[in-house]
C-alpha positions in Angstrom: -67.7 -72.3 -125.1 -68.2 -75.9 -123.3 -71.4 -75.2 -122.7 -72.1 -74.3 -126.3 -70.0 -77.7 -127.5 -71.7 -80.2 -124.7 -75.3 -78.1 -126.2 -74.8 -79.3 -129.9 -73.3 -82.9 -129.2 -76.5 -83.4 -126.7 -79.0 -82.7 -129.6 -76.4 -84.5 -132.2 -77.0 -87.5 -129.6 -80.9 -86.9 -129.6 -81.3 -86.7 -132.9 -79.3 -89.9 -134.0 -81.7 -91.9 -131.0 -84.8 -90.1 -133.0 -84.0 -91.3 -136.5 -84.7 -94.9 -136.6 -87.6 -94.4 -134.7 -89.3 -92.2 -137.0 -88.3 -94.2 -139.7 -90.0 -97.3 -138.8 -93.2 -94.9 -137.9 -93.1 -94.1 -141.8 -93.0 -97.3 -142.7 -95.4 -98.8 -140.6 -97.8 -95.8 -141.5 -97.2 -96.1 -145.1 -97.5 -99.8 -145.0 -100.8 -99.8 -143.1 -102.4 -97.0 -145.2 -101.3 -98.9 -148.4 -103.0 -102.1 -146.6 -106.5 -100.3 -146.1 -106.4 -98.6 -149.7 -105.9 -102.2 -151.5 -108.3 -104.2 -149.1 -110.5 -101.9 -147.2 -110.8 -98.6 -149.1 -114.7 -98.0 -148.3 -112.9 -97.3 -144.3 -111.4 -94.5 -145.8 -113.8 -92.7 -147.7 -116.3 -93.5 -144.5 -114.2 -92.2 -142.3 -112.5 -88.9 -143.2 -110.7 -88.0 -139.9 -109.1 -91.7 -140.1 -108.1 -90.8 -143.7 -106.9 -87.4 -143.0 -105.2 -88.9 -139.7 -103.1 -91.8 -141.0 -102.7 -89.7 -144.4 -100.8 -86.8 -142.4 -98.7 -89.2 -140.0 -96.3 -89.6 -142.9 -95.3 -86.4 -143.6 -95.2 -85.4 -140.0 -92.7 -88.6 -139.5 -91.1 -87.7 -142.6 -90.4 -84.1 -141.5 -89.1 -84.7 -137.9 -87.3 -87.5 -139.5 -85.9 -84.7 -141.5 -85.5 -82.6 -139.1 -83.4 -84.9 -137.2 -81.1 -85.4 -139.5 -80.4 -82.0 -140.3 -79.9 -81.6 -136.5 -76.6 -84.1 -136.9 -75.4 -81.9 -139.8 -76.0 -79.0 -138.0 -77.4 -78.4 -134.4 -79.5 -76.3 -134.1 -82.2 -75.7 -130.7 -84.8 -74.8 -133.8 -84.7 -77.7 -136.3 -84.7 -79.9 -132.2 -88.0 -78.6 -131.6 -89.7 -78.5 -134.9 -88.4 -82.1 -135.1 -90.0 -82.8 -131.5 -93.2 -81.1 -132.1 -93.4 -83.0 -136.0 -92.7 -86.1 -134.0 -95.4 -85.2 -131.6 -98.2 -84.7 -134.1 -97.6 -87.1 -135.6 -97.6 -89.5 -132.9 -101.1 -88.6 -132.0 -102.3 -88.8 -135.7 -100.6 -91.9 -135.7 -102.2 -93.5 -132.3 -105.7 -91.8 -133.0 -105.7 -93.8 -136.6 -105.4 -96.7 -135.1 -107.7 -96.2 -132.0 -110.6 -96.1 -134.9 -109.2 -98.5 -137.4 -109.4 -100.9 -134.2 -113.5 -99.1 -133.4 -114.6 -99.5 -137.3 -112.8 -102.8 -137.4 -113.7 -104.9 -134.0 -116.0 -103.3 -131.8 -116.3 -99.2 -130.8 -115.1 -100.3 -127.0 -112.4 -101.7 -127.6 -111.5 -98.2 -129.9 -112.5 -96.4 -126.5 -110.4 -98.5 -124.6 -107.1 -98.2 -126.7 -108.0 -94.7 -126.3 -108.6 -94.2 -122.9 -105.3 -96.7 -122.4 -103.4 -94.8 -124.3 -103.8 -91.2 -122.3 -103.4 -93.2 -119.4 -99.8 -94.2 -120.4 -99.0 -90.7 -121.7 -99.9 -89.4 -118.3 -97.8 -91.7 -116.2 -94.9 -91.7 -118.5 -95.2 -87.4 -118.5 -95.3 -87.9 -114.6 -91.7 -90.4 -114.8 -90.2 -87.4 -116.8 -88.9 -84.8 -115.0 -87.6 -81.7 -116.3 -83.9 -81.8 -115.5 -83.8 -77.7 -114.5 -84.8 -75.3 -116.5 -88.8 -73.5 -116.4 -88.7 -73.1 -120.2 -88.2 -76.7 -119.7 -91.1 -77.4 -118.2 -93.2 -74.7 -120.3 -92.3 -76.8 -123.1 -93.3 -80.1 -121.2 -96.9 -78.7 -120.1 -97.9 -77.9 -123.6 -97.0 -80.9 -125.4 -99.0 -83.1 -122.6 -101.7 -80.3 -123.4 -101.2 -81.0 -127.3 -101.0 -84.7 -126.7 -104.3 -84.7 -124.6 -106.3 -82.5 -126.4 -105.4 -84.4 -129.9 -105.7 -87.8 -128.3 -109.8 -86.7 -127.0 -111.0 -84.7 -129.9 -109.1 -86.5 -132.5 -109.1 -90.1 -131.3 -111.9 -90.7 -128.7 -114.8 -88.0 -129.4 -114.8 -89.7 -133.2 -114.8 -93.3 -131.7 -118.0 -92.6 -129.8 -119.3 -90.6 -132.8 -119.7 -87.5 -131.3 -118.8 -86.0 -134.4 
């Protein structure tokens, strides 16, 4: 019963440290997309995966923002993880977005760069976190650095160098 009771207050905990992040992803997200559609529109309708990518970020944030919240109502191991994988998605569509505003708008290295960068830091900080016990842990761990990579080359860096 413990056990159960330290359980809930640990993702009660998580999710309140989740919240305001998520929320200032929305804004940002929201702000920048409102940005390009009154200055820069032409970027969108060039570039569909950008569009699709900084379009979808919002409800992605939204939802694990929602997610989180719920979580404080009422803990639950389900809403944590749809919350965390939410998060994660949109996290990529959010990083990938601006990997080729910063290609279409400056120069395509410097997209590659943020890019490259960017899976650099995700590796080092996934290497820094250790699973604290559990497999399931770790099962969990592998596929989101697998999610995270995967989104990160064929949504973020394969477009910057216009493979497709």
């Amino acid at each position: 019963m413990v056990k159960k009771v330290d359980e809930k207050c640990e993702l009660i905990n998580k999710a309140n440290l989740h919240i305001p992040i998520n929320s200032t992803f929305v804004f940002i997200s929201v702000t920048v997309l409102t940005f390009i559609i009154s200055t820069k529109n032409q970027i969108l309708k060039d570039d569909w995966l950008l569009a699709l990518q900084i379009a979808l970020c919002i409800p992605f944030f939204i939802y694990s923002n929602l997610a989180r919240s719920r979580v404080v109502l009422t803990p639950s191991k389900a809403i944590d993880n749809f919350g965390s994988w939410a998060y994660t998605i949109a996290f990529v569509f959010f990083l990938n977005a601006a990997g080729i505003l910063i290609a279409t708008l400056t120069f395509q290295t410097l997209g590659v760069i943020f890019v490259i960068v960017t899976i650099c830091l995700m590796l080092f900080y996934e290497s820094l976190v250790k699973p604290a016990h559990c497999e399931e842990i770790l099962k969990i761990k592998i596929k989101r650095w697998l999610l995270l990579l995967l989104g990160f080359v064929f949504l973020g860096l394969l477009p910057i160098l216009g493979i497709y």
